[in-house]
C-alpha positions as CSV (number, residue, x, y, z in Angstrom):
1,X,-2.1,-5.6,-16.0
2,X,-1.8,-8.0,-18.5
3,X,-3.5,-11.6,-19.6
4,X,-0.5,-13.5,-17.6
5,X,-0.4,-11.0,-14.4
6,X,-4.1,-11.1,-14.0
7,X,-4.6,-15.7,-14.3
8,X,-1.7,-15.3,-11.6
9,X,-4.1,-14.0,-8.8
10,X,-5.0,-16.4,-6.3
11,X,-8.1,-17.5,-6.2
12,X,-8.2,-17.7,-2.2
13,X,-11.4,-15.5,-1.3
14,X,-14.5,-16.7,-2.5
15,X,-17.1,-14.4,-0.7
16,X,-17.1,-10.4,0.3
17,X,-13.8,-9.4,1.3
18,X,-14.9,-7.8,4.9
19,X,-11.6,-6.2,6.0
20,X,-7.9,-5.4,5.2
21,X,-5.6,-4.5,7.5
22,X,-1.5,-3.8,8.3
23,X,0.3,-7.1,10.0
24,X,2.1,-5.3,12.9
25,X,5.8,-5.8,12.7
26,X,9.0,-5.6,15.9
27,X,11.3,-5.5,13.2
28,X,12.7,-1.8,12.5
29,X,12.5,-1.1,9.1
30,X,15.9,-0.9,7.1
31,X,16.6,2.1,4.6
32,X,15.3,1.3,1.6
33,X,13.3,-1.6,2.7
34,X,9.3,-1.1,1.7
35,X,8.4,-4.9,2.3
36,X,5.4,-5.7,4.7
37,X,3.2,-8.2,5.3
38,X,-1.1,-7.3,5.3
39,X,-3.7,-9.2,6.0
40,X,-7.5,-9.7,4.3
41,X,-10.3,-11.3,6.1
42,X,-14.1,-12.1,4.3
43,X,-17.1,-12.4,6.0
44,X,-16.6,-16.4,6.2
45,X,-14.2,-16.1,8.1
46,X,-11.6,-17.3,6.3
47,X,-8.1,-14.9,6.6
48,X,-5.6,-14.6,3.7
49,X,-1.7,-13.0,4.8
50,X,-0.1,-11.3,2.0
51,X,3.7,-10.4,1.8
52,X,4.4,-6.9,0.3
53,X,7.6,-6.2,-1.2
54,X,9.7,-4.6,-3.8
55,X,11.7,-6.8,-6.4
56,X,14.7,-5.5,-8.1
57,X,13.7,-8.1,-11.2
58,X,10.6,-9.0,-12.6
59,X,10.5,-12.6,-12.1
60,X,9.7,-14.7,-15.7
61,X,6.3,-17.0,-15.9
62,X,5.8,-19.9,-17.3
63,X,2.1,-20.2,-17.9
64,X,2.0,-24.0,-18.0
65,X,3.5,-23.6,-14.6
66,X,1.0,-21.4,-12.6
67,X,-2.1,-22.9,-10.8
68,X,-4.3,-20.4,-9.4
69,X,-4.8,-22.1,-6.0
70,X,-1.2,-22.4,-5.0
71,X,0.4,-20.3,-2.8
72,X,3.1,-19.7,-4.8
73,X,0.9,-17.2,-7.4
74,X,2.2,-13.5,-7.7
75,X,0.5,-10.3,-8.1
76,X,3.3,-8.3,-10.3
77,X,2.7,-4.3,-10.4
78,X,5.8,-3.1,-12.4
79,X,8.6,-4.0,-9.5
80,X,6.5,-4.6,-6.7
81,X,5.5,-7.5,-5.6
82,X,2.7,-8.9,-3.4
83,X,2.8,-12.7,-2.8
84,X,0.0,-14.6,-1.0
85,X,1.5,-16.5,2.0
86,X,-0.8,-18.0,4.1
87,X,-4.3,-18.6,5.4
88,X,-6.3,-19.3,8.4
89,X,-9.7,-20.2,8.8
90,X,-11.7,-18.6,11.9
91,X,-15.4,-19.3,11.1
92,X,-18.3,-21.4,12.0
93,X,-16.1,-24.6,13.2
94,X,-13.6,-22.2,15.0
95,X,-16.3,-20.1,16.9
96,X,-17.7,-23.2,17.9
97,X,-15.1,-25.5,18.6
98,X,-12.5,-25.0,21.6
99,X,-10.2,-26.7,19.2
100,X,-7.3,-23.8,18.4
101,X,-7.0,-22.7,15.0
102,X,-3.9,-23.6,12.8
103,X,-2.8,-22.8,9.0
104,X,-4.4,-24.1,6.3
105,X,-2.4,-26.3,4.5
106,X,-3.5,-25.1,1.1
107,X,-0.7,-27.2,-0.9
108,X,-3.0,-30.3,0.0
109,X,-6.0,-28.8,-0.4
110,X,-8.3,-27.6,-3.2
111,X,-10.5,-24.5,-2.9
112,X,-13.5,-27.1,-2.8
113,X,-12.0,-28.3,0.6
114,X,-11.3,-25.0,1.9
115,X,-14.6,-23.7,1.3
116,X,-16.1,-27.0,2.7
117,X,-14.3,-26.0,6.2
118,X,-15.8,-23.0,6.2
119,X,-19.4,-21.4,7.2
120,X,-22.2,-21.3,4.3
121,X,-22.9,-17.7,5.7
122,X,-21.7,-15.0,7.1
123,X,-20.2,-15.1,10.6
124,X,-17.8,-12.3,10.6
125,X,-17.5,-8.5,10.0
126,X,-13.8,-7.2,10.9
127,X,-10.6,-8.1,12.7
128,X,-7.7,-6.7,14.3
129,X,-4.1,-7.6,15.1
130,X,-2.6,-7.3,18.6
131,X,0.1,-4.5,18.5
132,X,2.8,-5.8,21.0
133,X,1.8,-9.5,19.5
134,X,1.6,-9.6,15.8
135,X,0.3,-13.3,15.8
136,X,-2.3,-13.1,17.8
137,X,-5.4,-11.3,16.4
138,X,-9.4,-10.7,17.7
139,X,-12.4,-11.7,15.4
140,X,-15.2,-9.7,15.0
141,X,-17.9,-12.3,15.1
142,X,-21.6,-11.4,13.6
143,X,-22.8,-13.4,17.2
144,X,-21.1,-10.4,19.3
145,X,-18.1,-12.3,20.6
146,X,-14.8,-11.2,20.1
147,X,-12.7,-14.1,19.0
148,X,-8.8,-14.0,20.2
149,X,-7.5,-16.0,17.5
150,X,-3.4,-17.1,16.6
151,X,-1.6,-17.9,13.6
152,X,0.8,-20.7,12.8
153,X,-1.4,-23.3,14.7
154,X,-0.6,-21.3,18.3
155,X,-2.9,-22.3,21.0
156,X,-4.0,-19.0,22.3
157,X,-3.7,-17.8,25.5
158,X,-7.0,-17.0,27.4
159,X,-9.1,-15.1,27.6
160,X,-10.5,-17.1,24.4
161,X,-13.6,-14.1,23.9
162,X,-14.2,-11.2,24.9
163,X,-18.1,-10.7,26.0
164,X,-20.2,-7.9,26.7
165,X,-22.2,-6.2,29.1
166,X,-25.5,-6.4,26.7
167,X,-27.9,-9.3,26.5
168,X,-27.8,-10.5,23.7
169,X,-24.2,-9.4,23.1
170,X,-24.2,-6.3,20.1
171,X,-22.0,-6.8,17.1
172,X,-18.5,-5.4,17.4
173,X,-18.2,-2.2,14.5
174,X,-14.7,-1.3,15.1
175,X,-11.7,-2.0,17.4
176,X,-8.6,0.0,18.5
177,X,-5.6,-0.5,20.6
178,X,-4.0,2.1,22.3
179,X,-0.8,2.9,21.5
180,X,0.3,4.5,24.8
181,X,-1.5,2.4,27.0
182,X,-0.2,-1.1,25.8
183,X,-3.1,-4.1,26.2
184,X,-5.6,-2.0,26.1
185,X,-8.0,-1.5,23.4
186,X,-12.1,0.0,22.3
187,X,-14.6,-1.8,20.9
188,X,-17.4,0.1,19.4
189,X,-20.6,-2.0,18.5
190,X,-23.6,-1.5,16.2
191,X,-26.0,-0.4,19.3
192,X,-23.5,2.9,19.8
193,X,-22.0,1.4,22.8
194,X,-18.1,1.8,23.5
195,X,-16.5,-0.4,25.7
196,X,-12.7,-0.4,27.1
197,X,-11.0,-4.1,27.4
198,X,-7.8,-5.1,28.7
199,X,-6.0,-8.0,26.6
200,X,-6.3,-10.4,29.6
201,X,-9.3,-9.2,30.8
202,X,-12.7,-11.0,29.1
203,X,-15.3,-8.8,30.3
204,X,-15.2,-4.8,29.7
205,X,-13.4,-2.8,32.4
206,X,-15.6,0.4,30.6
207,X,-19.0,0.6,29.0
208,X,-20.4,3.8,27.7
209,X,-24.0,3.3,26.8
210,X,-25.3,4.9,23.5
211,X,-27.5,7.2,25.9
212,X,-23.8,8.6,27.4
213,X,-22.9,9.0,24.1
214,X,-25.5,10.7,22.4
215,X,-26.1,12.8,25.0
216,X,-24.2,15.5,23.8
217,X,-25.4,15.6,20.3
218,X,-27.3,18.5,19.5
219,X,-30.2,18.3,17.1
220,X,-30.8,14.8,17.3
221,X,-33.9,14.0,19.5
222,X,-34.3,10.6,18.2
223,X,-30.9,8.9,19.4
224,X,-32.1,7.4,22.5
225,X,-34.9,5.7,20.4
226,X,-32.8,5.0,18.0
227,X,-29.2,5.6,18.4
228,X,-27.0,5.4,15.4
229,X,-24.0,2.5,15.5
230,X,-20.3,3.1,16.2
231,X,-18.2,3.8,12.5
232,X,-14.6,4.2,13.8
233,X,-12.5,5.2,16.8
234,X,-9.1,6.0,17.5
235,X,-7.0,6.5,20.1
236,X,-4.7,9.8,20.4
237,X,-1.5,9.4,18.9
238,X,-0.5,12.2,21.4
239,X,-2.6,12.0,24.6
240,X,-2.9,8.1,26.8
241,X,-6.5,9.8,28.0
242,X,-7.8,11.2,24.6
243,X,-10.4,8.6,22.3
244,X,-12.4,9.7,19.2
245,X,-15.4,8.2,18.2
246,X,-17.7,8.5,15.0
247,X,-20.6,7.1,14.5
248,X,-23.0,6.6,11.4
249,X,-24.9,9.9,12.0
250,X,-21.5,11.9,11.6
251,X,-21.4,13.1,15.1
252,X,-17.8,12.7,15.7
253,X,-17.2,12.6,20.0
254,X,-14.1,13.4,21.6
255,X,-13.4,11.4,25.5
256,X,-11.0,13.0,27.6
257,X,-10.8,10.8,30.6
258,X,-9.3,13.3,32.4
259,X,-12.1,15.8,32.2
260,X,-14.6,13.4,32.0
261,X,-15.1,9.2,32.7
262,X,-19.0,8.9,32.2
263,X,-18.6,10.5,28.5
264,X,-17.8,12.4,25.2
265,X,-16.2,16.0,26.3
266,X,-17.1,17.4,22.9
267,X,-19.4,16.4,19.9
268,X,-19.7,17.6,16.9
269,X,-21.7,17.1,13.5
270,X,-19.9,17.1,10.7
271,X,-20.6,18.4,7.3
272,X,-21.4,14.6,5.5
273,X,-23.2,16.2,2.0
274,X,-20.9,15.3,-0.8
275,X,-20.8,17.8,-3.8
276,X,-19.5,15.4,-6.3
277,X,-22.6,12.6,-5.4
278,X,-24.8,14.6,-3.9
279,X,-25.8,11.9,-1.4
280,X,-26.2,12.8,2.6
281,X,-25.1,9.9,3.8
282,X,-21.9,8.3,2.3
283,X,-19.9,6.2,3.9
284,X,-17.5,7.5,6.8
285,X,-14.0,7.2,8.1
286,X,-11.7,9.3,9.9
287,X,-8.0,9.6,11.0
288,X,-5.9,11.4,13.5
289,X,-2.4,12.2,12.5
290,X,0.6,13.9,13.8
291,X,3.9,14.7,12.3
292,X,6.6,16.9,13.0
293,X,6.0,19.1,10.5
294,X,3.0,19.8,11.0
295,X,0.0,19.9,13.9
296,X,-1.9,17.4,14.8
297,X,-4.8,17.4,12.6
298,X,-8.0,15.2,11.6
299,X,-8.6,14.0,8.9
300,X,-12.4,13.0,8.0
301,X,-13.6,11.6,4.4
302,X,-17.1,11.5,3.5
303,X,-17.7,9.6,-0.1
304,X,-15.2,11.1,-2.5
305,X,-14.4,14.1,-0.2
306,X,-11.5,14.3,2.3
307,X,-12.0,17.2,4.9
308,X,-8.5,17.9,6.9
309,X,-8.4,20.2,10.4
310,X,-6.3,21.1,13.1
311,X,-7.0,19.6,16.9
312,X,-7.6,21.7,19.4
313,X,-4.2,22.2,21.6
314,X,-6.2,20.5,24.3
315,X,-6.8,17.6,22.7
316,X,-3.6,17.4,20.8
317,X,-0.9,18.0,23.3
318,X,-0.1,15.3,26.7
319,X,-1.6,17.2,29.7
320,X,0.8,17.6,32.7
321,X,1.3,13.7,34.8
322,X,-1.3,12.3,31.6
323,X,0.5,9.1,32.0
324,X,0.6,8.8,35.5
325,X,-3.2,9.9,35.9
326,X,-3.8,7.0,33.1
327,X,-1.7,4.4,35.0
328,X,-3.6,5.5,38.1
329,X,-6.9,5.1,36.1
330,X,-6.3,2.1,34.7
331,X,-5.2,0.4,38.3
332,X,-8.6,1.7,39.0
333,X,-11.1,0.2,36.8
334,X,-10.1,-3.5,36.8
């Protein structure tokens, strides 16, 4: 990247970049068309919206003409483009404050001012946008609370937070919402708790306990003492009843609701040790994929290692009336 390229980067984060995630869109994609929009968030809460796209000409800078702090600075990467578009502030004031959360107008104000209106410290860890609404999003706030935030100055609609069964609350690790069961979404926290919301539902419809977890580890007889916190989950791409979980001892726990409502149906340690490091505990993360051509499989990386496998046909495949028996279950718990 050169001299020019790099001064063009906005200077909008100022502290550790916490999270970076996809903005959901409900526009089909056009042939041809690569452009998205993603989203950054640092532990101060503050959120930055970046447009992603591909540009058939370089644009031409004038250096005189670049600031730093203005939104119109440009990230150019041969003929893509990424352009900062927008920011919203979700920390101390907005956790505290019943006040909803607008834009920043950051064409009127300097980075002095936008730091000002946000916390000293951390307050947040992670966010997460809602599928079916791609301007509404949930917080992740270090106090426990899920925050249901909005973009665009949107006054959101309740619940506000979403609480848990705990006392006080544990810190959210990870959230996912299911793509076959729409408004619903998991939670895993730093206590190796899961719980099971419903968008417009405050408190958890579903708690499993770290105990009803870690139950079904093998080899571990220290969990219950203490238990390791939630890394990731997913929902089945495949099957409405089907959850994985993984937590920071790399026991990775499958929940088939249909087998099973008070727990993991399967758990399994997984081989951590990196070859290349040598280190037994790097960090974690996992997917679960599916594509026509080819089986569902998972996907597991473990520092600069990247395991694949294929899913068991029972956890892969919908079982006969999934859906319905997920409808049914659903009804059922709120």
């Amino acid at each position: 990247m050169s001299r020019l390229q790099q001064n063009a980067l906005p200077k909008v984060h100022s502290s550790l970049i916490v999270d970076v995630v996809p903005v959901p869109s409900n526009i089909p994609a056009t042939r041809g068309d690569v452009s998205f929009q993603f989203a950054s968030i640092d532990d101060r809460g503050l959120i930055c919206f970046w447009l992603f796209g591909e540009s058939a000409d370089q644009p031409s800078f004038d250096s005189d003409s670049i600031t730093p702090e203005g939104p119109s600075s440009i990230l150019v990467c041969s003929r893509v483009l990424s352009v900062w578009s927008s920011d919203v502030n979700t920390s101390y004031q907005a956790i505290n404050s019943p006040i909803p959360v607008g834009t920043l107008d950051l064409e009127k104000m300097n980075m002095d001012e936008v730091l000002k209106s946000s916390r000293s410290g951390p307050s947040v860890s992670g966010f997460c946008f809602y599928p079916f609404e791609p301007s509404h999003f949930l917080v992740q706030a270090l106090d426990g609370r899920l925050l249901h935030q909005s973009r665009f100055g949107l006054n959101p609609s309740p619940p506000r937070s979403f609480g848990s069964t705990n006392r006080p609350p544990a810190v959210t690790t990870c959230l996912d919402f299911s793509a076959l069961n729409s408004g619903f979404f998991l939670a895993g926290s730093a206590d190796g708790s899961v719980r099971l919301f419903k968008h417009t539902i405050n408190t958890p419809l579903m708690h499993w306990s770290s105990t009803s977890v870690q139950r079904h580890s093998r080899g571990q007889p220290d969990l219950f003492l203490n238990p390791p916190s939630i890394v990731q989950l997913q929902w089945s791409p495949k099957r409405p009843a089907v959850f994985f979980v993984l937590d920071s001892s790399a026991n990775l726990h499958v929940f088939d609701l249909m087998v099973n409502g008070a727990g993991p149906t399967v758990s399994e340690k997984l081989q951590v040790e990196d070859p290349a490091t040598n280190t037994d505990q790097p960090k974690l993360s996992f997917v679960v994929g599916n594509y026509p051509s080819c089986p569902s499989f998972l996907a597991v990386a473990t520092g600069d290692c990247t395991r694949y496998s294929t899913i068991a046909g029972a956890y892969a495949s919908p079982a006969a009336e999934e859906a319905a028996f997920m409808r049914s279950y659903l009804d059922t718990v709120f």
